[in-house]
C-alpha beads as a LAMMPS data file, in Angstrom:
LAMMPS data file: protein, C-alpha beads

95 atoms
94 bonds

1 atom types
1 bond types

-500.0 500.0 xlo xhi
-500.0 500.0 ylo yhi
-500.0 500.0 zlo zhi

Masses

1 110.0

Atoms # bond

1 1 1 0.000 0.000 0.000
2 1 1 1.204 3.512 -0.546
3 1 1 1.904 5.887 2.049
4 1 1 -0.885 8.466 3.488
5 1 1 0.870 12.007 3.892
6 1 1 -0.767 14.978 5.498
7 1 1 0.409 18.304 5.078
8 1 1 -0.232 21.258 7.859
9 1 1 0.247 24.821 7.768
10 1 1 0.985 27.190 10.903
11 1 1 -1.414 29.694 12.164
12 1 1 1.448 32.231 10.682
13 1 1 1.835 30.994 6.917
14 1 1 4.686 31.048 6.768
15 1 1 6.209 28.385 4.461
16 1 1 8.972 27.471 6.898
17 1 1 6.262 26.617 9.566
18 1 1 4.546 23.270 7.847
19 1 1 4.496 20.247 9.767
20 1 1 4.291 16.956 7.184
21 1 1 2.963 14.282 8.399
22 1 1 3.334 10.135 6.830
23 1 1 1.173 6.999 8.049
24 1 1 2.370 3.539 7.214
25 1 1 -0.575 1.756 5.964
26 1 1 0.829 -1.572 6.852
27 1 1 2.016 -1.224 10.662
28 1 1 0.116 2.480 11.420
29 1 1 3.715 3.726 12.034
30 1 1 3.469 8.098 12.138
31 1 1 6.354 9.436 10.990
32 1 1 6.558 13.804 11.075
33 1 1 9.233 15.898 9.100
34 1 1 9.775 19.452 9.875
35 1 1 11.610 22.241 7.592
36 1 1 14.674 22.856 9.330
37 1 1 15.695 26.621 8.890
38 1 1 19.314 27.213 7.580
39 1 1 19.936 31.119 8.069
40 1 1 23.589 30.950 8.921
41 1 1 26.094 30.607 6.481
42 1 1 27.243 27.087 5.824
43 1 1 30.467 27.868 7.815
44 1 1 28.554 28.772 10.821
45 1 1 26.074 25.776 10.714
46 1 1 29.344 23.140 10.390
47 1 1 30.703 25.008 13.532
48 1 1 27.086 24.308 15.071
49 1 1 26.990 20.804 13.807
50 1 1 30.933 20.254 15.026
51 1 1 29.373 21.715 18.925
52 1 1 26.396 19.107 18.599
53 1 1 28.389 15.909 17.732
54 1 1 30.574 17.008 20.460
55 1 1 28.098 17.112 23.034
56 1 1 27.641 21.067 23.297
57 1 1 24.356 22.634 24.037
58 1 1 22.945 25.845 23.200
59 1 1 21.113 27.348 26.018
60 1 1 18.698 28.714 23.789
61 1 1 17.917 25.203 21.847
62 1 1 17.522 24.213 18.007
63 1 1 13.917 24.082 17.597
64 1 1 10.953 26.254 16.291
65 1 1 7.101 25.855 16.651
66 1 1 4.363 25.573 14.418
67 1 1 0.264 26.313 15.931
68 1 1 -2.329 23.926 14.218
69 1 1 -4.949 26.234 12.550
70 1 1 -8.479 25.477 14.012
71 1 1 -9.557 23.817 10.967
72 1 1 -7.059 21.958 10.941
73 1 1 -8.087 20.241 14.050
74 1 1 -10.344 17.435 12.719
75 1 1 -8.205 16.502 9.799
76 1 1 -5.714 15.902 12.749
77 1 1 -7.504 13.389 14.938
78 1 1 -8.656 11.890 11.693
79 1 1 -5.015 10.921 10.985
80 1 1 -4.071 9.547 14.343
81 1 1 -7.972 7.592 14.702
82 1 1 -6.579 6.356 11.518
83 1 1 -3.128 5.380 12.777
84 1 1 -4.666 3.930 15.974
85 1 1 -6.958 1.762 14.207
86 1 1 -4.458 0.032 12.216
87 1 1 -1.648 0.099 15.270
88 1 1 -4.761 -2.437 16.864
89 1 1 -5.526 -4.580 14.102
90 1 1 -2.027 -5.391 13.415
91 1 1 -1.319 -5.921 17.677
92 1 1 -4.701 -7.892 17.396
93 1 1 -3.723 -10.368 14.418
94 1 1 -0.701 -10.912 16.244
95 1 1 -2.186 -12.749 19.444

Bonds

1 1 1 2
2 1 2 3
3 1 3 4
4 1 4 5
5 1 5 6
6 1 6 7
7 1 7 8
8 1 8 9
9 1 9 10
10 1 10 11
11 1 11 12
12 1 12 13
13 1 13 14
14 1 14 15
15 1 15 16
16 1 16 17
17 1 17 18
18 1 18 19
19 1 19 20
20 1 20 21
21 1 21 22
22 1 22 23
23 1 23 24
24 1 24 25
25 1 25 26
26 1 26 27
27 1 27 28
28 1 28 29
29 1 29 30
30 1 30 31
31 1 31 32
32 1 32 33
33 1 33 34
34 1 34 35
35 1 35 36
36 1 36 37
37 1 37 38
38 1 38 39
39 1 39 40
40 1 40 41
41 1 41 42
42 1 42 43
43 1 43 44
44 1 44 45
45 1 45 46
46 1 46 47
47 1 47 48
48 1 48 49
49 1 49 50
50 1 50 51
51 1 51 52
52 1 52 53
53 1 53 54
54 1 54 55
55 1 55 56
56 1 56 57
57 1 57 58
58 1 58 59
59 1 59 60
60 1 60 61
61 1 61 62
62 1 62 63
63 1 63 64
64 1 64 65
65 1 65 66
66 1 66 67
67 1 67 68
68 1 68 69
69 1 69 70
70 1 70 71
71 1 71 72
72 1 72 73
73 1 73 74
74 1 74 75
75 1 75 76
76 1 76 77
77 1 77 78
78 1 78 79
79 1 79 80
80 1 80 81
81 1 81 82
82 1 82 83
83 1 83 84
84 1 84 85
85 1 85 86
86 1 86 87
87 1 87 88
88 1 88 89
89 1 89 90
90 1 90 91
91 1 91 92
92 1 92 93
93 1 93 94
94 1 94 95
């Protein structure tokens, strides 16, 4: 079976703020990928990288946020009802 993606945008718009979502038909597996911003220059962001494999935290973190829009809401629970369902057919064929 092919895989179900789900795209959704950020209360902002901005393109940088959309949240993708894939379901594995077959074993209900979620799987989320977020754009990862890259305003440094590359120098900079090997320096970063160099600081991360080395254990070296920035006290201000590397993450962003994104805020579901309303609307959005239903398609949401849709997606994991839909993941759930096939997480407990699959446990249930198994016993």
């Amino acid at each position: 079976m092919e895989m179900e993606t789900e795209y959704f945008e950020c209360q902002c718009d901005c393109s940088e703020h959309v949240l993708r979502f894939v379901i594995d038909p077959d074993s209900g597996d979620v799987w989320s990928e977020v754009y990862l911003n890259h305003w440094h220059p590359w120098y900079q962001r090997l320096w970063i990288a160099i600081k991360y494999v080395c254990g070296r935290k920035s006290r201000y973190g590397a993450f962003d946020c994104t805020m579901l829009r309303l609307e959005d809401y239903p398609r949401f629970n849709s997606m994991l009802d839909r993941s759930a369902a096939i997480l407990q057919a699959s446990r249930g064929a198994l016993k």
